[in-house]
N, C-alpha and C positions, 0 to 999 in steps of 0.2 A: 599517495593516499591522503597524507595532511592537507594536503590543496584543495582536492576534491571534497573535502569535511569541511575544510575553514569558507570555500565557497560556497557550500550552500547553506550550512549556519550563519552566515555571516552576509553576505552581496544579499544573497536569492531574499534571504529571510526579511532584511532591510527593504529589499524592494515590493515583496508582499504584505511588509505592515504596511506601508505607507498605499500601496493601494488599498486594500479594511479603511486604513482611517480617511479616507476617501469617500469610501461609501458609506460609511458612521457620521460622514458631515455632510453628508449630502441625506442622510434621512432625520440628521438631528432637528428638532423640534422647538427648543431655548437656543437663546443668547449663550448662555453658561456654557452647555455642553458641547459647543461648536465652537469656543474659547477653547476650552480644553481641548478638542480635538487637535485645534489648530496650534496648539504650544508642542502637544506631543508629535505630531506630525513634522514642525519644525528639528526636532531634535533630526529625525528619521534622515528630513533631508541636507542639515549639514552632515553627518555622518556618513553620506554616502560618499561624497569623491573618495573619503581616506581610505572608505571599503571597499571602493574600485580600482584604489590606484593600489592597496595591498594584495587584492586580489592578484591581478595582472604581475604583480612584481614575484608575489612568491612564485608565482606558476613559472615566469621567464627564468626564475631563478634556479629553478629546478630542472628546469631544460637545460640551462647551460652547466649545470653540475654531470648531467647527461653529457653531455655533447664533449668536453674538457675530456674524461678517460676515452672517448672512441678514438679519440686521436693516436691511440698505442695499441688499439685493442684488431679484431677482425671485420671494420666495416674500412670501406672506404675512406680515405682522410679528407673529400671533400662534404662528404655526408656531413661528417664532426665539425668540419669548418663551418658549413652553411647552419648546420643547427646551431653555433655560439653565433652566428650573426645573428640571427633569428631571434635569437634568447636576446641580446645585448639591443637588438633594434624596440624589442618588446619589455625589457627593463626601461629603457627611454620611452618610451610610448606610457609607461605605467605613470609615467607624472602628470599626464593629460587632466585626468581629472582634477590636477588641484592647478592648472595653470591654462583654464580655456582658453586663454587670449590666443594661444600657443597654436598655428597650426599646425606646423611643424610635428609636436610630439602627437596631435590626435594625427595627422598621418601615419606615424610609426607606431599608433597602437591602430591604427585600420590595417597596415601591412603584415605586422606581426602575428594577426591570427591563421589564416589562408597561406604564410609561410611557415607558421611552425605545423599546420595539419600538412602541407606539401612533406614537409622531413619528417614526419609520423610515416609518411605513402616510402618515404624513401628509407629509411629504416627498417620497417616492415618487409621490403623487396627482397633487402639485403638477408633481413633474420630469416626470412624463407628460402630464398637462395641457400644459405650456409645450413640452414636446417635439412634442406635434400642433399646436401653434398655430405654432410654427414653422416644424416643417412643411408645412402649410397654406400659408402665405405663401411658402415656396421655390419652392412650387409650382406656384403663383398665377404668380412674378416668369419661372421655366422658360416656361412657358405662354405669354408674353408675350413674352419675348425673342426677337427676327429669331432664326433659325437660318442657319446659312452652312455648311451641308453642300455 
């Protein structure tokens, strides 16, 4: 839930001021006020790779704090594998924005998204699978058990 807060306060918000002050300098009227636009606008856009590359890192971060207990728990243990790769390919990919030269890590933050929603598809299989088999068996034990109505 913090990730999803700190992203859209933070990434979303950054990239909608800076489109406003966009259209505020494209209707501004003076010299002065199209200065100003253009200093504040500036802040906007150094500020964003650190808000991209924190973004992406808390999120891979949070995945892979996920993915570390599945390895004991009831999903599959390549499920938990593939999700800390996923996570650890998308922690390296989160430095992109401060290192364009890099293709490298902007590759691992283009693979990192479409593989960590893949272990979302495959986590999800699993939780419904184990949710009807438990089911199945409450249901079983219901079934079975004297009633005292």
């Amino acid at each position: 839930m913090f990730f999803n807060v700190y992203d859209v306060c933070v990434t979303e918000l950054g990239s909608l001021t800076l489109v406003s002050l966009a259209h505020g300098y494209a209707g501004a009227t003076t010299e002065t006020l199209r200065s100003s636009l253009v200093q504040a606008a500036t802040y906007g856009y150094y500020a964003l790779p650190i808000q991209t590359t924190l973004s992406f890192a808390i999120g891979s971060i949070g995945y892979l704090f996920w993915s570390i207990p599945m390895l004991k728990g009831t999903f599959r243990r390549w499920t938990a594998i593939y999700g800390a790769v996923a996570s650890l390919v998308g922690i390296a990919g989160s430095a992109a924005p401060l290192v364009p030269s890099s293709a490298i890590l902007g590759l691992c933050q283009l693979i990192c998204v479409p593989a960590v929603g893949l272990w979302f598809v495959f986590v999800g299989v699993q939780l419904h699978r184990h949710s009807r088999a438990a089911g199945g068996a409450s249901l079983q034990r219901a079934a079975a058990a004297p009633s005292f109505r």
